[in-house]
N, C-alpha and C positions, 0 to 999 in steps of 0.2 A: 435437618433443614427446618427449621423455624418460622413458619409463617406469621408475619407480622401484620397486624389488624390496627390500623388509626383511624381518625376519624375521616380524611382522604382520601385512606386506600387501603389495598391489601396484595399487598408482594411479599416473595418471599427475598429471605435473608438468607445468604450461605458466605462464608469464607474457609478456606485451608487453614485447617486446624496449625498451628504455630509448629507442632512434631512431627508433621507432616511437610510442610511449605521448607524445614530447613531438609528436605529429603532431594529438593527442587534444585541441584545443583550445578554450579556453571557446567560438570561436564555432563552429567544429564541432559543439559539445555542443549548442548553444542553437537550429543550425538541423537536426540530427538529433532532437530531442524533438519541433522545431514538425512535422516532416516524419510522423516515428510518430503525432502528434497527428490532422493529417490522411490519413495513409492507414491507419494501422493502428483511430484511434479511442480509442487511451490515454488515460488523463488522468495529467496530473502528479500531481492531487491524491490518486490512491489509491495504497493500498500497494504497494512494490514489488512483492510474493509475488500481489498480486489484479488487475495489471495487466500492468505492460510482460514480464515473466518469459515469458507465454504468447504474445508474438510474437516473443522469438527462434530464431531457425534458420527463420523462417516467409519467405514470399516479401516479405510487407509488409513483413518486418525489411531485408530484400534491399535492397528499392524505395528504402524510408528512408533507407538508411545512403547505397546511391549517388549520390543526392540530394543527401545532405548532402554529401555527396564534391564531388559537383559545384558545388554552389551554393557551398564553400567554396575551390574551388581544390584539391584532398587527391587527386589519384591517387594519392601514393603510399601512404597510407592504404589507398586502394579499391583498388589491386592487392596489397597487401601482405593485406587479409582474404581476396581470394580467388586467393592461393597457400597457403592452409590447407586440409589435412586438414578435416574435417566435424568429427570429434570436437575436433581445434585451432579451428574458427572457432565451434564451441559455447565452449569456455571463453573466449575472446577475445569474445564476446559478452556473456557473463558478467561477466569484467572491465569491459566499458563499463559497464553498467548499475551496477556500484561505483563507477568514475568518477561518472557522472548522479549518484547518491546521494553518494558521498564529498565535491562542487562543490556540493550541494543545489537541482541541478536538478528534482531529483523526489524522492517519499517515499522512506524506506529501508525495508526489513522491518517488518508490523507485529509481530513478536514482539520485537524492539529497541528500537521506539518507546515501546509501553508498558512497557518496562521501564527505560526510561532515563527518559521524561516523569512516569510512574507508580508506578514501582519497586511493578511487580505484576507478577508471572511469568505469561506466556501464558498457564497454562494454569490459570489465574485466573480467566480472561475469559470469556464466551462471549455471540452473540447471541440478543435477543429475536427467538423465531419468527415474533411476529404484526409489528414495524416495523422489523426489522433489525440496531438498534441495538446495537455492543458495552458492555457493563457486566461488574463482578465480578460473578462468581456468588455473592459472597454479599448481592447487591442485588436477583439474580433471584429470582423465582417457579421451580420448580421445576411444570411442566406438563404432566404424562404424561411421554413420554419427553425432552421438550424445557426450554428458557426461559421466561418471559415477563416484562416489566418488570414495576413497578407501576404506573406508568400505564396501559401496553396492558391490564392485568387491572382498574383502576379503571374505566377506559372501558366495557373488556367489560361488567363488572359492573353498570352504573349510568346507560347514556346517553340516558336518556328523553326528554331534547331534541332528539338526534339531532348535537347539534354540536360534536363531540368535550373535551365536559367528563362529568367522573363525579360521580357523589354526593357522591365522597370531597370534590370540588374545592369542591364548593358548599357542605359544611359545612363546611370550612374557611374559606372566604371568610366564613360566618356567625359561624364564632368568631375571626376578628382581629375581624369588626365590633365583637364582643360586649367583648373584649378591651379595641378601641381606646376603649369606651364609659366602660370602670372607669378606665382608665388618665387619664380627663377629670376625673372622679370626685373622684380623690387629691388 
């Protein structure tokens, strides 16, 4: 690990050595996600930044990776992560989870995602308090200090059936009828 000194800063530098990185292979990749899936609990399907991120350097990241080591043949992999440094086998774990994403084994960042799928800048977004949901904020309600959709606020406002429809749904459902009525009409 190479610590690099300019006149702005001072980080360090690390990358997977090249005889190393071709150790990193799709079925490596495919039986260390299935391994984090069962011990750690990740899903592939959520954002890199809301899942797999928070079990590296963790013991389950440990379990997984050896696993995968093993179940794939890769000692030299699995000796090769730990003859690193701690702050080296944090960026090399870092770099895998680029691999996972750069292969599309799992999501990549959501502030990339919606920018590349959306072409809407993060911080654009934000979620509804009452069901989760990411939306622009120019779609949200503004709710005290927080979100809310317009549906979660339709609901709120209006559910006197109790069955997650609002007012709003039901006079709209009255006016295509009323619509579809004129439209026979013509």
């Amino acid at each position: 690990m190479p610590i690099v000194r300019s006149v702005d800063s001072v980080h360090i530098e690390y990358t997977i050595p090249s005889d190393i990185k071709i150790l990193i292979t799709d079925d490596f990749l495919n039986e260390f996600l299935y391994q984090l899936i069962r011990i750690a609990g990740i899903s592939p399907y959520d954002f890199a930044d809301e899942g797999i991120e928070y079990v590296t350097g963790t013991c389950s990241w440990y379990a997984a990776f050896g696993k995968a080591c093993i179940d794939t043949d890769n000692k030299k992999l699995f000796d090769y992560r730990n003859s690193l440094e701690w702050y080296d086998s944090d960026i090399f774990d870092s770099e895998i989870i680029g691999v996972l994403i750069e292969k599309e084994f799992i999501l990549g960042y959501k502030i990339d995602i919606i920018k590349r799928e959306l072409d809407v800048e993060f911080e654009d977004v934000d979620v509804c308090d009452k069901c989760g949901m990411l939306m622009r904020t120019d779609i949200l309600i503004k709710n005290g200090e927080g979100y809310i959709c317009p549906y979660c606020k339709d609901v709120d406002d209006g559910d006197k059936y109790e069955n997650g429809t609002s007012d709003y749904y039901r006079e709209i459902c009255r006016e295509v009828d009323e619509y579809r009525g004129n439209n026979n009409e013509r």
